[in-house]
Biopython code that builds the backbone (N, CA, C, O; Angstrom):
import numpy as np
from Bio.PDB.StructureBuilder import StructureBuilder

atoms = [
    (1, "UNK", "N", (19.798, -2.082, 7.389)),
    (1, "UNK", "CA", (18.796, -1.892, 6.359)),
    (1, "UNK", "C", (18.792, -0.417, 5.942)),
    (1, "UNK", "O", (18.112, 0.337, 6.638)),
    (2, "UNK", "N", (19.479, 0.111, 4.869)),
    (2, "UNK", "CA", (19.567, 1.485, 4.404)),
    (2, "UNK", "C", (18.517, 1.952, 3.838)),
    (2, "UNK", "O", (17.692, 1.039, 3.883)),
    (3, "UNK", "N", (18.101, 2.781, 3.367)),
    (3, "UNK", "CA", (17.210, 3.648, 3.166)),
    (3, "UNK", "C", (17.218, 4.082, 1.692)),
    (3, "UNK", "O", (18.199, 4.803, 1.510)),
    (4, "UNK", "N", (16.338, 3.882, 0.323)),
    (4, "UNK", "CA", (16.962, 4.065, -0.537)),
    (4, "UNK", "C", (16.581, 5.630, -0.424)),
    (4, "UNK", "O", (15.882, 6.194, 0.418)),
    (5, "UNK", "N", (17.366, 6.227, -1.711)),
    (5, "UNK", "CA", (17.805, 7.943, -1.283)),
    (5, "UNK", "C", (16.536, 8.845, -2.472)),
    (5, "UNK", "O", (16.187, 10.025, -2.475)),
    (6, "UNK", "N", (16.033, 7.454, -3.549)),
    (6, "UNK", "CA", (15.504, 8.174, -4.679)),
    (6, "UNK", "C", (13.939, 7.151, -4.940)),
    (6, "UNK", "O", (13.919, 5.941, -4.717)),
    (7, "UNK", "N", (12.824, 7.878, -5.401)),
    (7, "UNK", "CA", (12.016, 7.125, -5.340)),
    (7, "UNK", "C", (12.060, 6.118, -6.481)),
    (7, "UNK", "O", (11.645, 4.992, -6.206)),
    (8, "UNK", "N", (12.494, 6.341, -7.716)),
    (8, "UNK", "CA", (12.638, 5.790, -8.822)),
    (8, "UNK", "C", (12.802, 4.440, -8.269)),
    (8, "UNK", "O", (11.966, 3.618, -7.890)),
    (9, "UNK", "N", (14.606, 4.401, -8.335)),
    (9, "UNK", "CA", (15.250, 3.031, -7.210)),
    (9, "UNK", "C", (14.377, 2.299, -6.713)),
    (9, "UNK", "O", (14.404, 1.126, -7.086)),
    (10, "UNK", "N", (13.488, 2.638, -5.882)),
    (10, "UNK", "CA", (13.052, 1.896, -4.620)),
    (10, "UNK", "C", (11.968, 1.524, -5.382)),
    (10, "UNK", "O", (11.737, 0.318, -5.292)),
    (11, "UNK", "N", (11.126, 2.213, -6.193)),
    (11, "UNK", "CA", (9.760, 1.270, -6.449)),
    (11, "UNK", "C", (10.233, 0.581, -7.492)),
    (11, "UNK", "O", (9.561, -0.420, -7.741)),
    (12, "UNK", "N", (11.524, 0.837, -8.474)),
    (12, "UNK", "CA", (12.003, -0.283, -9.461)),
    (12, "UNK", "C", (12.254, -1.834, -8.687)),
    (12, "UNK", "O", (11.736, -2.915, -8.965)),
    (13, "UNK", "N", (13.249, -1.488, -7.620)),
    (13, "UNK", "CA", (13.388, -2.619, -6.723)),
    (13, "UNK", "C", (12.503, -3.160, -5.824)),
    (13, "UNK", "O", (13.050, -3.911, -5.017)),
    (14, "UNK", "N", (11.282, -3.026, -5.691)),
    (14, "UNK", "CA", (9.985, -3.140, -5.082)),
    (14, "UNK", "C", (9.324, -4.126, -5.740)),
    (14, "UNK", "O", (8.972, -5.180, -5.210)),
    (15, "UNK", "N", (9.100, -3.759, -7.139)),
    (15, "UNK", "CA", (8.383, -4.185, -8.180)),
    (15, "UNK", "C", (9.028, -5.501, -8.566)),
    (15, "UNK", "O", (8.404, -6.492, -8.947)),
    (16, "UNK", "N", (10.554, -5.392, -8.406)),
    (16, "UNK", "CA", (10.867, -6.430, -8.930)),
    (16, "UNK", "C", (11.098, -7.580, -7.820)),
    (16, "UNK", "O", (11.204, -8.737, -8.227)),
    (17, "UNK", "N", (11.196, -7.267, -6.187)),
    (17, "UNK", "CA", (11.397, -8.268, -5.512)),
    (17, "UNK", "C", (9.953, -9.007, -5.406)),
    (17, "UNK", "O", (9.851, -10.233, -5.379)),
    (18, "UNK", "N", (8.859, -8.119, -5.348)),
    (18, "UNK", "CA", (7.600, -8.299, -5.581)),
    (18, "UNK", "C", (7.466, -9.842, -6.551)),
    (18, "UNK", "O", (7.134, -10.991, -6.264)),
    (19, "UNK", "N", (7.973, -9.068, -7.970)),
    (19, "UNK", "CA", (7.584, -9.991, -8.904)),
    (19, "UNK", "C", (8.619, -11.491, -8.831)),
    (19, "UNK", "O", (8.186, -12.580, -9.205)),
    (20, "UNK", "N", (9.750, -11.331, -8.390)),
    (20, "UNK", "CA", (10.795, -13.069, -8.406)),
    (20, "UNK", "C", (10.167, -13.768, -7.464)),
    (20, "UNK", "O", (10.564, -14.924, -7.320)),
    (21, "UNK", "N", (9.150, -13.335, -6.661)),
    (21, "UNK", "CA", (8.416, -14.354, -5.583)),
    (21, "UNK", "C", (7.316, -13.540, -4.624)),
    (21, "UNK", "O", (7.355, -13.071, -3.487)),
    (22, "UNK", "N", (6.267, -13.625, -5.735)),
    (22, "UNK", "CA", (5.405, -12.775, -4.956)),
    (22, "UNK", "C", (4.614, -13.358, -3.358)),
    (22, "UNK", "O", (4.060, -12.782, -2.422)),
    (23, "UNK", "N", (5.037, -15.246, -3.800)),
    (23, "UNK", "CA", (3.967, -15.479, -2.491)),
    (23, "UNK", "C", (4.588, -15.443, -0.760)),
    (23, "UNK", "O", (3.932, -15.778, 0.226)),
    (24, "UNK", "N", (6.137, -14.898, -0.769)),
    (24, "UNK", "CA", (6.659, -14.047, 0.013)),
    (24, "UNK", "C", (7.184, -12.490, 0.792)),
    (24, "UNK", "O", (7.682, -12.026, 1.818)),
    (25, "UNK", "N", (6.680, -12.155, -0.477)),
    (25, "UNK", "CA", (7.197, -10.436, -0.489)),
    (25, "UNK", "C", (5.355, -10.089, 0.913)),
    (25, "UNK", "O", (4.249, -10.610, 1.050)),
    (26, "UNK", "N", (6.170, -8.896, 1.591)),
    (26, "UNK", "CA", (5.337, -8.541, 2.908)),
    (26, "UNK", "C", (5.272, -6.820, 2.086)),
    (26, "UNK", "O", (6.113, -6.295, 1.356)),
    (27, "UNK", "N", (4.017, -6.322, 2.538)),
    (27, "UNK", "CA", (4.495, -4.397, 2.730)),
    (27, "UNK", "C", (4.149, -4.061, 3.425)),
    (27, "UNK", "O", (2.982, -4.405, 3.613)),
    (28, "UNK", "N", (4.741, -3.138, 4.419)),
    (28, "UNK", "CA", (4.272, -2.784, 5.455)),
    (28, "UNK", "C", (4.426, -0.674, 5.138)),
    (28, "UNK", "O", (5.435, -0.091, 4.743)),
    (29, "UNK", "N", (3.366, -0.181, 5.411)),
    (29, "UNK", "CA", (3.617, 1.155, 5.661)),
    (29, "UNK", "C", (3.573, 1.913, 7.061)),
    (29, "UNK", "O", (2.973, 1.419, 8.016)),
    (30, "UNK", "N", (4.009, 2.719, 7.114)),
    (30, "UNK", "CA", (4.001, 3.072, 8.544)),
    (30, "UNK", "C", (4.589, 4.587, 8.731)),
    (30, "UNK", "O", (5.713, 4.956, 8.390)),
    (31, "UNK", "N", (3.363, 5.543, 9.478)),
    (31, "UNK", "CA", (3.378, 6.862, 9.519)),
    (31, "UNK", "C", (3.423, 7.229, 11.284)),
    (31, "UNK", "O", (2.639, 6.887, 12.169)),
    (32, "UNK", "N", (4.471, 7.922, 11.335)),
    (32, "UNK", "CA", (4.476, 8.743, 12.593)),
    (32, "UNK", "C", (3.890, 9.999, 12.626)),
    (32, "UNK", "O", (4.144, 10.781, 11.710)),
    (33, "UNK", "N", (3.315, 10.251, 13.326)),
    (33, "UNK", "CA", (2.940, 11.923, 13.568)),
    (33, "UNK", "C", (3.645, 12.730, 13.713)),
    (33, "UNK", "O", (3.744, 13.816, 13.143)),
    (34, "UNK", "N", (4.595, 11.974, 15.027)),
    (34, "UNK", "CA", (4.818, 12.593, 15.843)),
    (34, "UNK", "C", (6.261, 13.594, 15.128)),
    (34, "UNK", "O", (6.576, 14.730, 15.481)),
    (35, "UNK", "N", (6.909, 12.779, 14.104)),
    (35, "UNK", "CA", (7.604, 12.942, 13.160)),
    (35, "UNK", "C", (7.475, 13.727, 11.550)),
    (35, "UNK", "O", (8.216, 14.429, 10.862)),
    (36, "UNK", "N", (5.946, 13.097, 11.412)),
    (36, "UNK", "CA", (5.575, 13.551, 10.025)),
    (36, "UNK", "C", (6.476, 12.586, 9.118)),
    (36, "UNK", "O", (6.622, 12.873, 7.929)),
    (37, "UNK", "N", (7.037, 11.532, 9.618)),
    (37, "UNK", "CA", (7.580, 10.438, 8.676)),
    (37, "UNK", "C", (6.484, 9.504, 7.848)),
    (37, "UNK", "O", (5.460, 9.396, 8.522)),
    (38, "UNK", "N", (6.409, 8.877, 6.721)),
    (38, "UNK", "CA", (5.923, 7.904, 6.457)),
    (38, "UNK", "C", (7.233, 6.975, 5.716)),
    (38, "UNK", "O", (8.077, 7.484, 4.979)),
    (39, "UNK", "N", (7.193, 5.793, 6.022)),
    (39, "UNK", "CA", (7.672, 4.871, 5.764)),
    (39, "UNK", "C", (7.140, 3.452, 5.470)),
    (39, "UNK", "O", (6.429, 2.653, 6.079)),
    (40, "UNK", "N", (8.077, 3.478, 3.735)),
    (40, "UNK", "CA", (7.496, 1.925, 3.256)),
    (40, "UNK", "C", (8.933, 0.947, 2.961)),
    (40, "UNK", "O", (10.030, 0.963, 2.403)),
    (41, "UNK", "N", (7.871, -0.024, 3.917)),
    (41, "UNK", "CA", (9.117, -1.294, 3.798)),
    (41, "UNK", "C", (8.437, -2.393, 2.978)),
    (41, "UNK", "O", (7.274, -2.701, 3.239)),
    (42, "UNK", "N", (9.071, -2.956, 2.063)),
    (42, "UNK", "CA", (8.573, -4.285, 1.008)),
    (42, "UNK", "C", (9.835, -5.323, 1.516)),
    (42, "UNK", "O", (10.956, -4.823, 1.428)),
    (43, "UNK", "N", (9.768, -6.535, 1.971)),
    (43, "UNK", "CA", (10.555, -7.047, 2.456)),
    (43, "UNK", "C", (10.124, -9.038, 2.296)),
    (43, "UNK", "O", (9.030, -9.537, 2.560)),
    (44, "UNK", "N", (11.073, -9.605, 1.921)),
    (44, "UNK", "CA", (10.550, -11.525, 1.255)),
    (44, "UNK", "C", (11.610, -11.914, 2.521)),
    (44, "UNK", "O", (12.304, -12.913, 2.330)),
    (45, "UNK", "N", (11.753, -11.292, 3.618)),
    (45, "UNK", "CA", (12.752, -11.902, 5.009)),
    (45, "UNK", "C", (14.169, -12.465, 4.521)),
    (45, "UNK", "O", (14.680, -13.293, 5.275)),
    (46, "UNK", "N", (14.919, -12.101, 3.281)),
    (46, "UNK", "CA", (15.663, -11.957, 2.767)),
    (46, "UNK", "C", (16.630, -10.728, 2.265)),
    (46, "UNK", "O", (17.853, -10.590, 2.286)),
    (47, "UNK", "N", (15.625, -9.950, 1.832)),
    (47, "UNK", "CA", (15.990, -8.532, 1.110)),
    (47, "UNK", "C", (15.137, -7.749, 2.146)),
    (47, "UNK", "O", (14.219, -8.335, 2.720)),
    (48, "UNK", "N", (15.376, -6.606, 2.371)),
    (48, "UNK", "CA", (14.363, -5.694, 2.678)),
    (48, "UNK", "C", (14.785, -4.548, 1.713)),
    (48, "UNK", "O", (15.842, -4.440, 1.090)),
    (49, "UNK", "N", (13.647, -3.672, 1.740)),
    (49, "UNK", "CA", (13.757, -2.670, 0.803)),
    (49, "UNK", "C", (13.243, -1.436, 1.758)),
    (49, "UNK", "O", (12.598, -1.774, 2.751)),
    (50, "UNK", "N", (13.449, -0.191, 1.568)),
    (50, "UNK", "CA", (13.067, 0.834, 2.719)),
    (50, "UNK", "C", (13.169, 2.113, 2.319)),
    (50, "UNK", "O", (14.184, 2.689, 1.926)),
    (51, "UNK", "N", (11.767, 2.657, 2.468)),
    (51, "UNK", "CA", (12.262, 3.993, 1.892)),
    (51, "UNK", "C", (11.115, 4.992, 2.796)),
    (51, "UNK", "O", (9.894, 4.836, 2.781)),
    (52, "UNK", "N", (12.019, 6.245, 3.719)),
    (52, "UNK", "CA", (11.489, 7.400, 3.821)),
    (52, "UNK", "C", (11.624, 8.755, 3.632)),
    (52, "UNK", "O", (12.615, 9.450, 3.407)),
    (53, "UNK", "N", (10.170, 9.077, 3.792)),
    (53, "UNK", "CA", (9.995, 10.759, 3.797)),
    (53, "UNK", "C", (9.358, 11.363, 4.199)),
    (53, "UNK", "O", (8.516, 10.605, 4.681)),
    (54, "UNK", "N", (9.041, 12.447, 4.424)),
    (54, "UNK", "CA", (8.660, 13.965, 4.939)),
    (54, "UNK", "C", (7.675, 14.562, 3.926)),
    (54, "UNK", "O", (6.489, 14.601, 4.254)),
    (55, "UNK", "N", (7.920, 14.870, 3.139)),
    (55, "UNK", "CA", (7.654, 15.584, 1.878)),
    (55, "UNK", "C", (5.684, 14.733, 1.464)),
    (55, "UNK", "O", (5.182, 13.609, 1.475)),
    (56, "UNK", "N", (5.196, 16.292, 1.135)),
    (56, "UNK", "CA", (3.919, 15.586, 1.182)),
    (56, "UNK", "C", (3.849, 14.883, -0.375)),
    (56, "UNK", "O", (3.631, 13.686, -0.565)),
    (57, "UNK", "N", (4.029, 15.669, -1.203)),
    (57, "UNK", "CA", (4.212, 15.016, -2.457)),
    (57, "UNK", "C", (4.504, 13.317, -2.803)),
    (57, "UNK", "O", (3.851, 12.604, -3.565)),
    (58, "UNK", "N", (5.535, 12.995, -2.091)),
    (58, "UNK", "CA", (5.892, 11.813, -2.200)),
    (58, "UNK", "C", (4.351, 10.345, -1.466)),
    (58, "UNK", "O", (4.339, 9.115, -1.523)),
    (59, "UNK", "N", (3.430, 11.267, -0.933)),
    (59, "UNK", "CA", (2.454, 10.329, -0.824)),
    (59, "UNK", "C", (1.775, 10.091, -2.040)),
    (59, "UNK", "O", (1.583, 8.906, -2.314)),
    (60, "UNK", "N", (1.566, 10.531, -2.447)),
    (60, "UNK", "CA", (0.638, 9.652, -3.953)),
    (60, "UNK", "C", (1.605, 9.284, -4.327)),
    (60, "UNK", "O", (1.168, 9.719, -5.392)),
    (61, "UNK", "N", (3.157, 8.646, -4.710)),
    (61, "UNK", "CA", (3.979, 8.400, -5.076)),
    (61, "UNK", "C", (4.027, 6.860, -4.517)),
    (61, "UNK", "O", (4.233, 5.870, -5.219)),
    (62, "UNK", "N", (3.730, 6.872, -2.728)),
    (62, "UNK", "CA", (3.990, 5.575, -2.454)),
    (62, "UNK", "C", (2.554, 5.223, -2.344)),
    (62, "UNK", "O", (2.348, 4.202, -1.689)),
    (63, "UNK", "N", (1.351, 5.914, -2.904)),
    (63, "UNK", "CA", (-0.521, 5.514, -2.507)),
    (63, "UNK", "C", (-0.148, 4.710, -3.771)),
    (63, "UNK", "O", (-0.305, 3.489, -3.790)),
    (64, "UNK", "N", (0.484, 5.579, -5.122)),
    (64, "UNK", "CA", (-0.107, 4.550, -6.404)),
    (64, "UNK", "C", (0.856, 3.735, -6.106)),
    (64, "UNK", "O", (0.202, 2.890, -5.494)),
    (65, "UNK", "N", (1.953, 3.352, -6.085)),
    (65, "UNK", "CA", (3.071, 1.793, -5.979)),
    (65, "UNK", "C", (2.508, 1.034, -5.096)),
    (65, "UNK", "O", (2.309, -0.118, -5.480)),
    (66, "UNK", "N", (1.981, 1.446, -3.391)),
    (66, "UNK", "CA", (1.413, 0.207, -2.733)),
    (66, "UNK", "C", (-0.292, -0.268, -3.711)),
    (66, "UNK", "O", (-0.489, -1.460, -3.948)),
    (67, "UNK", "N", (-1.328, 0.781, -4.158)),
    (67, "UNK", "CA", (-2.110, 0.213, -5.289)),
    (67, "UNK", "C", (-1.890, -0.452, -6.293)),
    (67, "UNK", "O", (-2.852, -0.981, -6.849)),
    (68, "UNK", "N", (-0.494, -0.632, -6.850)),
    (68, "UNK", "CA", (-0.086, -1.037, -7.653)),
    (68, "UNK", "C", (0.208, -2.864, -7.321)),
    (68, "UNK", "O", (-0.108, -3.952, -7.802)),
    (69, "UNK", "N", (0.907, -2.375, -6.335)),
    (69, "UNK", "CA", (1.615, -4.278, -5.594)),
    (69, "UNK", "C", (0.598, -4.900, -4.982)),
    (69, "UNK", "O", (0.614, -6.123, -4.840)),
    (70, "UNK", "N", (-0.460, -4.097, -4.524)),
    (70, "UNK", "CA", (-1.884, -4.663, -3.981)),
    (70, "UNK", "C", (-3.114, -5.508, -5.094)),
    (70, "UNK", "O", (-3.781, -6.543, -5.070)),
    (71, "UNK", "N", (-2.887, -4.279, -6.059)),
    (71, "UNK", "CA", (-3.705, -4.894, -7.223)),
    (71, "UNK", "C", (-2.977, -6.391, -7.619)),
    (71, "UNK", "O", (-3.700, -7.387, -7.586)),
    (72, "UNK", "N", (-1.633, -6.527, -7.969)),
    (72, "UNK", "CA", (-0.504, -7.590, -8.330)),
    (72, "UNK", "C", (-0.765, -8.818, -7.576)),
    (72, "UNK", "O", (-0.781, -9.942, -8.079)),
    (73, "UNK", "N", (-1.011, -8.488, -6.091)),
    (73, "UNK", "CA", (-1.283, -9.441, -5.212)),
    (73, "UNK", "C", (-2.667, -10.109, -5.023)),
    (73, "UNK", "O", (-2.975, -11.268, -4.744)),
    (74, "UNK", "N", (-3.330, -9.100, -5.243)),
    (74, "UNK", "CA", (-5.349, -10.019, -5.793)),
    (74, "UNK", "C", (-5.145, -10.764, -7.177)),
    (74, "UNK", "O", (-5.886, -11.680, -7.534)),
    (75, "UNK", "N", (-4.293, -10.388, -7.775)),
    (75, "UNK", "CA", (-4.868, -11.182, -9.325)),
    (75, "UNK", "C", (-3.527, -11.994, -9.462)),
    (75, "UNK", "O", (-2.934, -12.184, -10.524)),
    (76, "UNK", "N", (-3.190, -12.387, -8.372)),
    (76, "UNK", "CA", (-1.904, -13.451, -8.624)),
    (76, "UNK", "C", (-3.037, -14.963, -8.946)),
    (76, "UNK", "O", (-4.098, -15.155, -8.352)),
    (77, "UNK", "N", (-2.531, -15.740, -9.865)),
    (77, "UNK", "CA", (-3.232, -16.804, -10.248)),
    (77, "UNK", "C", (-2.444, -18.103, -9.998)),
    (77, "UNK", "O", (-2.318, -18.856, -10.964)),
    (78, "UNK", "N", (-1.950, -18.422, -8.934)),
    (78, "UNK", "CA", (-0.974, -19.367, -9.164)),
    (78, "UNK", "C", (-1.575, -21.396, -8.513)),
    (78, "UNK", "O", (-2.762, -21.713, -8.424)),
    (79, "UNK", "N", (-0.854, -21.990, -8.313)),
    (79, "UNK", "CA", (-1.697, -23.373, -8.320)),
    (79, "UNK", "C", (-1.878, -23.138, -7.099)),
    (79, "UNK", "O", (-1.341, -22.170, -6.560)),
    (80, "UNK", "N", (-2.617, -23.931, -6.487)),
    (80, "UNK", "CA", (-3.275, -24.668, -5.511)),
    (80, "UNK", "C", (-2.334, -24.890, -4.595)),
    (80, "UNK", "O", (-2.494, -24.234, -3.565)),
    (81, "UNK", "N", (-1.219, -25.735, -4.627)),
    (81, "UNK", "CA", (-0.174, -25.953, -3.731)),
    (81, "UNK", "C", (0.682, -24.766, -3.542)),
    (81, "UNK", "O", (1.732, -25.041, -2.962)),
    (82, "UNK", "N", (0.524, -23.408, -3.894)),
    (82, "UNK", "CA", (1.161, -22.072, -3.733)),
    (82, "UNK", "C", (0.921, -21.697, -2.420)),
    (82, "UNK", "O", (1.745, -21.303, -1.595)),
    (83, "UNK", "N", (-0.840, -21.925, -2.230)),
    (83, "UNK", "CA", (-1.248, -21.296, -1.286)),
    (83, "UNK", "C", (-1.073, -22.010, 0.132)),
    (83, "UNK", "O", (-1.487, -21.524, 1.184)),
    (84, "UNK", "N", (-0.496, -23.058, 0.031)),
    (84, "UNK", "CA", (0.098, -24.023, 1.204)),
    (84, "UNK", "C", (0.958, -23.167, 2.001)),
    (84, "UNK", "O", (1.555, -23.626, 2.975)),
]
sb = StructureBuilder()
sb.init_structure("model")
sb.init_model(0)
sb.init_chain("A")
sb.init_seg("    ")
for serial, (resi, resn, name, xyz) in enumerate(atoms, 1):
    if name == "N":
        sb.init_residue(resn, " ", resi, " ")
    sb.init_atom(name, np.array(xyz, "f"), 0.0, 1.0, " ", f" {name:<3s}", serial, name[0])
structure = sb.get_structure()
């Protein structure tokens, strides 16, 4: 599972594994201290997608994209038998 290298990439491909099947796509974030890493994985147990960094900047970068796929995921409207 590689690491994409650019943020662009990764929330284009985020957005879109998101959107071909949202009632599978997972996100998980996850910050070390001990490292100063944060890392976001968007993953439908098919694709995974993965991206980290260091850099403080790049947090509002991944605060608005996970607000973004969060908002996507409350106002999904789909039938009744979806949620099976």
């Amino acid at each position: 599972m590689p690491y994409y290298q650019t943020w662009e990439e990764f929330a284009r491909a985020a957005e879109k594994l998101y959107l071909t099947d949202p009632m599978k796509v997972r996100v998980v974030l996850k910050y070390r201290h001990c490292d100063g890493n944060l890392c976001i994985k968007v993953t439908d147990n098919a694709v995974c997608l993965q991206y980290k960094t260091d850099q403080a900047q790049d947090v509002k970068k991944i605060e608005k994209l996970h607000g973004k796929l969060m908002r996507l995921m409350v106002s999904f409207k789909g039938d009744a038998k979806d949620w099976q």
